[in-house]
C-alpha positions as CSV (number, residue, x, y, z in Angstrom):
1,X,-22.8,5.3,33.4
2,X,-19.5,7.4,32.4
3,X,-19.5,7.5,28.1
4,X,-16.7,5.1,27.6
5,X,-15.2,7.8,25.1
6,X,-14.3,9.3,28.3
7,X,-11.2,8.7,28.9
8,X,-9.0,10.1,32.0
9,X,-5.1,10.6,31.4
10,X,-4.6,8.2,34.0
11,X,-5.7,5.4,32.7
12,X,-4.2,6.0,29.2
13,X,-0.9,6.0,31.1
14,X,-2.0,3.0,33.1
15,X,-2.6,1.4,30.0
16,X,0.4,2.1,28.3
17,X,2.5,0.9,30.9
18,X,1.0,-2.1,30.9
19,X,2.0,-3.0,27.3
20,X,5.0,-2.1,27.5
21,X,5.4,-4.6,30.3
22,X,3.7,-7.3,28.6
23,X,5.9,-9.1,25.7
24,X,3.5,-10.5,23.8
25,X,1.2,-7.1,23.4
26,X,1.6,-5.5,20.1
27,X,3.0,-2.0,19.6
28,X,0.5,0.5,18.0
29,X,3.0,0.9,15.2
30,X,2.8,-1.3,11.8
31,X,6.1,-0.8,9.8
32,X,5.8,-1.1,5.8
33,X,8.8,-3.5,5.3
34,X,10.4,-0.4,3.7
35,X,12.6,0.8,6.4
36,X,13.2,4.2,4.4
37,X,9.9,4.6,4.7
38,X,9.1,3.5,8.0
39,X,12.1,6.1,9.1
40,X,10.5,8.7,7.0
41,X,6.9,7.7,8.7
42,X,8.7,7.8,12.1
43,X,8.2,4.1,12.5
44,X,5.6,3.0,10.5
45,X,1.8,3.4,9.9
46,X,0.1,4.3,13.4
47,X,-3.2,2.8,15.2
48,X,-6.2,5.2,14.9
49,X,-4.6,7.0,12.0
50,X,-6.1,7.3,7.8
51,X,-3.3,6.8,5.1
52,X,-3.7,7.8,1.6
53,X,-1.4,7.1,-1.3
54,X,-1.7,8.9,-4.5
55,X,0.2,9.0,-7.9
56,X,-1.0,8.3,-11.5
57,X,-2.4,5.4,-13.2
58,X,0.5,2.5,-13.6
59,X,3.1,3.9,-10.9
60,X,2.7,0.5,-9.0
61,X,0.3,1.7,-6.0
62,X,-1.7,-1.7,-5.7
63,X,1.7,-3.0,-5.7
64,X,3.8,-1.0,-3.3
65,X,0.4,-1.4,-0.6
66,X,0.3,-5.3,-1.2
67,X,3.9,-5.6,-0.5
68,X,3.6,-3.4,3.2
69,X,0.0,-5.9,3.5
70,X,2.8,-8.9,3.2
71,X,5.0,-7.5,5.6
72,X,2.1,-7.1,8.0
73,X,1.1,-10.8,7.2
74,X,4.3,-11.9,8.0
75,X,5.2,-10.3,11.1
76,X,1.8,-12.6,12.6
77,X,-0.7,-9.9,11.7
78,X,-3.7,-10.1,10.1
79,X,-4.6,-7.9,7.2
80,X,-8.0,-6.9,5.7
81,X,-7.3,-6.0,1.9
82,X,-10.4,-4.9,0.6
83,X,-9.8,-5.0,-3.1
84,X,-12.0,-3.1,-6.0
85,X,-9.3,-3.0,-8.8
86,X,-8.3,-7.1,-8.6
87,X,-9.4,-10.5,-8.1
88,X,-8.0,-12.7,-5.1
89,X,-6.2,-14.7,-7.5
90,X,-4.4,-12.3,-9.4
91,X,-3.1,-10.3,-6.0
92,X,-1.9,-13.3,-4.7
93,X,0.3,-14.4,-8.3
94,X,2.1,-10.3,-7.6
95,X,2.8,-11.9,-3.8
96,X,4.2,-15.7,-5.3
97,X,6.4,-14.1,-7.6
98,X,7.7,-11.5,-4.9
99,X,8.9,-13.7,-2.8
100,X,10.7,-16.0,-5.0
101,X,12.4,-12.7,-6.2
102,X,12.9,-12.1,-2.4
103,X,14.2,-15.5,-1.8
104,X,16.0,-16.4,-5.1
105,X,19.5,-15.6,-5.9
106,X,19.0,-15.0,-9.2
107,X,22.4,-15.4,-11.5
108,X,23.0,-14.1,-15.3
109,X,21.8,-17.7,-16.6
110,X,18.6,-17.2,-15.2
111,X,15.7,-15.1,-14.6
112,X,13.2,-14.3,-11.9
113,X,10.1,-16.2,-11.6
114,X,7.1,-13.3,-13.3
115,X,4.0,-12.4,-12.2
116,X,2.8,-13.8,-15.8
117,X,4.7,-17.1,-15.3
118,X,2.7,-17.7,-12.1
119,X,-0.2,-16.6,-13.8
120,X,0.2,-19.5,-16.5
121,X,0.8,-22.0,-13.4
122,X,-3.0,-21.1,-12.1
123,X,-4.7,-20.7,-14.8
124,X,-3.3,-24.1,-16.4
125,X,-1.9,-22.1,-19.5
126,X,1.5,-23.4,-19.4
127,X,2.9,-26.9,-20.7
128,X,3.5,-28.8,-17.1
129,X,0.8,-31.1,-15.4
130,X,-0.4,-31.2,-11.5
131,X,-1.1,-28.9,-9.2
132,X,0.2,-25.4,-7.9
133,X,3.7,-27.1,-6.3
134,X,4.1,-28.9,-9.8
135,X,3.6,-25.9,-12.0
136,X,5.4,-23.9,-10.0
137,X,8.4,-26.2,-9.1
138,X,9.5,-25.8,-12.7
139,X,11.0,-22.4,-11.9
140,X,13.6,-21.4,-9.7
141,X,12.3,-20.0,-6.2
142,X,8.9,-21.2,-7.0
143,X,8.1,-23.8,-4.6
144,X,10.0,-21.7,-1.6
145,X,7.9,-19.0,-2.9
146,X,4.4,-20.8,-2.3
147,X,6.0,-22.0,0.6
148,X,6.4,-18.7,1.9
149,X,2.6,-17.5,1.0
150,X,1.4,-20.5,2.6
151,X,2.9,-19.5,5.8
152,X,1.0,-16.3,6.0
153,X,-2.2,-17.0,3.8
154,X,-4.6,-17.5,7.2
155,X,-3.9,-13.4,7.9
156,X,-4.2,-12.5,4.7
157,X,-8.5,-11.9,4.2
158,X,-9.1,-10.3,0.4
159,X,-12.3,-9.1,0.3
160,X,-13.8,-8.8,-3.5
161,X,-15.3,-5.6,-3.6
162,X,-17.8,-3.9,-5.8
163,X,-18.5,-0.1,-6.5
164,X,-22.5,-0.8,-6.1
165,X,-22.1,-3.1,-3.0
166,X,-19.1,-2.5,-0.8
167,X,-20.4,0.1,1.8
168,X,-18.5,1.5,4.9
169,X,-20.8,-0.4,7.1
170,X,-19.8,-3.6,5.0
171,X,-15.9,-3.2,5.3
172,X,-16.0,-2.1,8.8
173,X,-18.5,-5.8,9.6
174,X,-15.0,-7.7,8.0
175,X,-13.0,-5.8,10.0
176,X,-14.8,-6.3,13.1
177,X,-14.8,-10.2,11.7
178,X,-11.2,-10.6,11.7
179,X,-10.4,-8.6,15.0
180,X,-12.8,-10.9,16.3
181,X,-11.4,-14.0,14.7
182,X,-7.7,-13.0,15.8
183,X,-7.5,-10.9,19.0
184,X,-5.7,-8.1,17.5
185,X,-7.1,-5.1,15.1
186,X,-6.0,-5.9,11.2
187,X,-4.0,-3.6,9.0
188,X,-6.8,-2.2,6.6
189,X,-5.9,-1.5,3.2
190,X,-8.5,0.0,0.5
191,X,-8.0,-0.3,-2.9
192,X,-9.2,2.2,-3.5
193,X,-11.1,4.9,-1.9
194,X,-13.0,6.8,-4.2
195,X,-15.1,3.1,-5.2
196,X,-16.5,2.7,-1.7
197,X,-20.3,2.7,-2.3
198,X,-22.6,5.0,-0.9
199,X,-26.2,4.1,-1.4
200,X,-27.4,7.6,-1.3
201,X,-26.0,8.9,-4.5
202,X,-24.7,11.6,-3.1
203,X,-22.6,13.9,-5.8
204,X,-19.0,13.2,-5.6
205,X,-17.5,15.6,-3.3
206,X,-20.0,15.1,-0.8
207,X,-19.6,10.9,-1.2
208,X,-15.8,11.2,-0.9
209,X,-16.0,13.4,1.7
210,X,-18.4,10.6,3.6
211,X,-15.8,8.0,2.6
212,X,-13.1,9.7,4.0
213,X,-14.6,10.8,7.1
214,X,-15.9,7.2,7.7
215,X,-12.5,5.5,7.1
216,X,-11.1,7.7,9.7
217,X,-13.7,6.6,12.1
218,X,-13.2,2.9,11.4
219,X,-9.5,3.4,12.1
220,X,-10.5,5.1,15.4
221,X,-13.3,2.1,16.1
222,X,-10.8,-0.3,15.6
223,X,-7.6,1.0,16.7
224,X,-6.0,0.2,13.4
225,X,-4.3,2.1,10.6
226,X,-6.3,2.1,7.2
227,X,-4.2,2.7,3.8
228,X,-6.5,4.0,1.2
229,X,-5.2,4.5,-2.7
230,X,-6.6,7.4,-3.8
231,X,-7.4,8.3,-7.2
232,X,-6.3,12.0,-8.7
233,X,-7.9,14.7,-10.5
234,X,-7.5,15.3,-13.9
235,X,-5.2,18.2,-13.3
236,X,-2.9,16.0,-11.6
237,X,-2.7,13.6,-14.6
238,X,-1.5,16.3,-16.8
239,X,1.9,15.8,-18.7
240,X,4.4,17.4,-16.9
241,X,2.4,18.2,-13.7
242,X,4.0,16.7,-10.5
243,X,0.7,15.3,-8.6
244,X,0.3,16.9,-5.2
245,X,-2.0,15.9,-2.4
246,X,-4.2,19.2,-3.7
247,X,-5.0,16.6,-6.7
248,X,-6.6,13.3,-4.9
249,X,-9.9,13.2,-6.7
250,X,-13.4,14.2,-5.4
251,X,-12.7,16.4,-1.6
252,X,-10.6,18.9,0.0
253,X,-11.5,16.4,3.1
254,X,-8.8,13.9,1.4
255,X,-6.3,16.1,2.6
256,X,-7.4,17.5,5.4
257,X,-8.3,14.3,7.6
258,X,-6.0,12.2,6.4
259,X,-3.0,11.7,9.2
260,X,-0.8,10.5,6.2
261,X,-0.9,11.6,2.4
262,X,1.9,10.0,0.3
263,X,2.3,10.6,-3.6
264,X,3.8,8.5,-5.9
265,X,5.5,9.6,-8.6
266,X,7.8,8.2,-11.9
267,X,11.4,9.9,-11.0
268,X,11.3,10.4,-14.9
269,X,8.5,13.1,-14.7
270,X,9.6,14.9,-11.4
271,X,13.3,15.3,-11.8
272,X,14.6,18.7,-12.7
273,X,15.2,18.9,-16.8
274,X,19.1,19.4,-16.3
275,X,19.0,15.9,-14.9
276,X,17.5,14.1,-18.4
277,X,20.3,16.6,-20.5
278,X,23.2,15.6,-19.2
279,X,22.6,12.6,-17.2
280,X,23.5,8.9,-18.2
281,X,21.3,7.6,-21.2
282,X,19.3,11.1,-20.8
283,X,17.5,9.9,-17.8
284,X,16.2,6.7,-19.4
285,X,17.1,4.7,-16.3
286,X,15.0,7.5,-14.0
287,X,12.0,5.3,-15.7
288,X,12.7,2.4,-13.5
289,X,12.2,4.4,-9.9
290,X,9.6,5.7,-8.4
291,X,9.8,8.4,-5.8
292,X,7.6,8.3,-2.8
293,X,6.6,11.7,-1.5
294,X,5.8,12.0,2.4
295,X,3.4,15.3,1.5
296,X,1.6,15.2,5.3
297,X,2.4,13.5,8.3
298,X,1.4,14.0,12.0
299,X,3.3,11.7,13.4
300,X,6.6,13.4,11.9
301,X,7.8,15.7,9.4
302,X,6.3,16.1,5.6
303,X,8.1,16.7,3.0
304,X,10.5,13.5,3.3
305,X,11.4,12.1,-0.4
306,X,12.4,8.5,-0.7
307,X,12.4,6.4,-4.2
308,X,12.4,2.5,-4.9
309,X,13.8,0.4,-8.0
310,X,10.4,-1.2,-9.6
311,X,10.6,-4.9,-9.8
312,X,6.8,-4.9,-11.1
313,X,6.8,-7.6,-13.6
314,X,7.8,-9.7,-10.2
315,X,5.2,-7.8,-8.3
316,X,7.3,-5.9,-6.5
317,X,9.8,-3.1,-5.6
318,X,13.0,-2.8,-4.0
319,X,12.3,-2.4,-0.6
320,X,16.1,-1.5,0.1
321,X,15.5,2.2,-1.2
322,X,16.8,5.4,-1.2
323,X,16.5,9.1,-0.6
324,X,16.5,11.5,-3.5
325,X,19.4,13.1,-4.4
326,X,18.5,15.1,-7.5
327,X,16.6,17.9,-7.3
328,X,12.8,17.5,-7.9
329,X,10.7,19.9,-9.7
330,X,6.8,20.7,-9.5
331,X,6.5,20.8,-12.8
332,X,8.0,20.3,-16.2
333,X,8.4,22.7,-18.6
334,X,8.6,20.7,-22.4
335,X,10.2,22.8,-25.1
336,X,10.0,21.5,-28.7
């Protein structure tokens, strides 16, 4: 029996052809919703391929990864977001109050429904009686906003995770459950990567290094792209130190088998000083953006720097972006 790893050229072109021929096959490509992005990414994030996002403590990362898992739910694909950091519940109040900031034209005499706001509504801490579409039909955009959830809630699997429990073998048996359930491979999303269990206790370059190397394989397995936060090194926490993908925590193998490694950084902190001198309000509104760093990419060109307005007391950001047009700095130099 020929290994059915072995594959000839022919039939990859075979195959090819045929989906392109066939409407209702799915491309290999799953855009982010943030077409900056996606252009930066050369389309999107690719079957087969790893994707880590780094950047400090508070940038938005669960965020900015929740909003490209909506965009995958509601383009009629199902996503696999395997969740360490968060409880079901609270990831989906970030995704009801982003779309009724989406959806709602919001004027001076009103303001956008807030992640806290929806909070209240499900955990029965504000003043209104009912249900969900009760609670939630007291603000504007709210019930077009559980409206739109609802619509894509079946694709959307959370899996609660735990740092003594969740093993590779576990998250690739939920994959394999929803590619099974749906016909087509999931967007997996990991949140994040250094708290995938490894019962062996191994020391922490040599677990990361397994982690890594396994969520490669899974996307390989499954023919699906995995997006992995990443946590940094304490180097890359310092003030005035611009994170680079050198400072994901735990294993040079971060880098190095990853097909994409973004960063995420406050514009604030990585914009030259002569910026936050002379600028508007020194720099104060730099704050509000964070810049998106494409550091590798095999699919296209590194190096690509795009930013985003943060929107995260609604749960989201901007996902009308744009590129940087100050110059960025590796590190800042603080004089008293």
């Amino acid at each position: 029996m020929v290994d059915p790893k072995l594959t000839l050229a022919s039939d990859v072109l075979e195959r090819v052809d045929r989906r392109l021929l066939d409407p209702d096959s799915a491309a290999p490509l799953w855009p982010t919703g943030f077409p900056l992005l996606d252009e930066a990414l050369d389309g999107g994030l690719r079957a087969g391929t790893l994707n880590l996002l780094a950047g400090a403590q508070g940038e938005g990362k669960t965020t900015l990864v929740l909003q490209m898992a909506r965009s995958s739910a509601r383009s009629g694909r199902p996503v696999v977001f395997v969740s360490f950091e968060l409880e079901a519940e609270t990831l989906l109040q970030k995704c009801i109050s982003a779309e009724a900031a989406e959806t709602t034209e919001v004027s001076s005499l009103s303001t956008p429904l807030t992640v806290r706001q929806v909070r209240a509504a499900f955990e029965a801490s504000d003043t209104v009686a009912g249900g969900l579409p009760e609670r939630l039909g007291e603000h504007i955009g709210g019930i077009d906003a559980l409206t739109a959830v609802s619509r894509y809630a079946g694709l959307l699997y959370i899996y609660r995770s735990t740092a003594t429990q969740t093993t590779l073998d576990v998250i690739a048996g939920a994959v394999k459950d929803v590619l099974v359930e749906h016909g087509v491979a999931p967007l997996v999303v990991i949140d994040y990567l250094q708290k995938v269990c490894t019962p062996d206790h191994r020391g922490e370059e040599e677990k990361v290094t397994r982690i890594t190397e396994g969520l490669k394989d899974l996307s390989i397995e499954f023919e699906c792209p995995v997006l992995a936060i990443s946590a940094s090194d304490r180097a890359g926490l310092e003030p005035g130190t611009r994170m680079r993908a050198r400072n994901m925590r735990g294993s040079t193998a971060l880098a190095y088998e990853a097909d994409v490694v973004m960063i995420m950084s406050n514009k604030a902190d990585v914009v030259a000083r002569h910026h936050l001198m002379y600028g508007a309000n020194n720099g104060e509104h730099f704050k509000d953006w964070s810049v998106v760093t494409i550091e590798k990419n095999r699919s296209g060109y590194s190096g690509g720097e795009v930013e985003f307005r943060k929107h995260l007391e609604c749960g989201r950001f901007d996902a009308n972006g744009q590129a940087v047009s100050e110059k960025l700095v590796d590190e800042r130099v603080y004089t008293e």
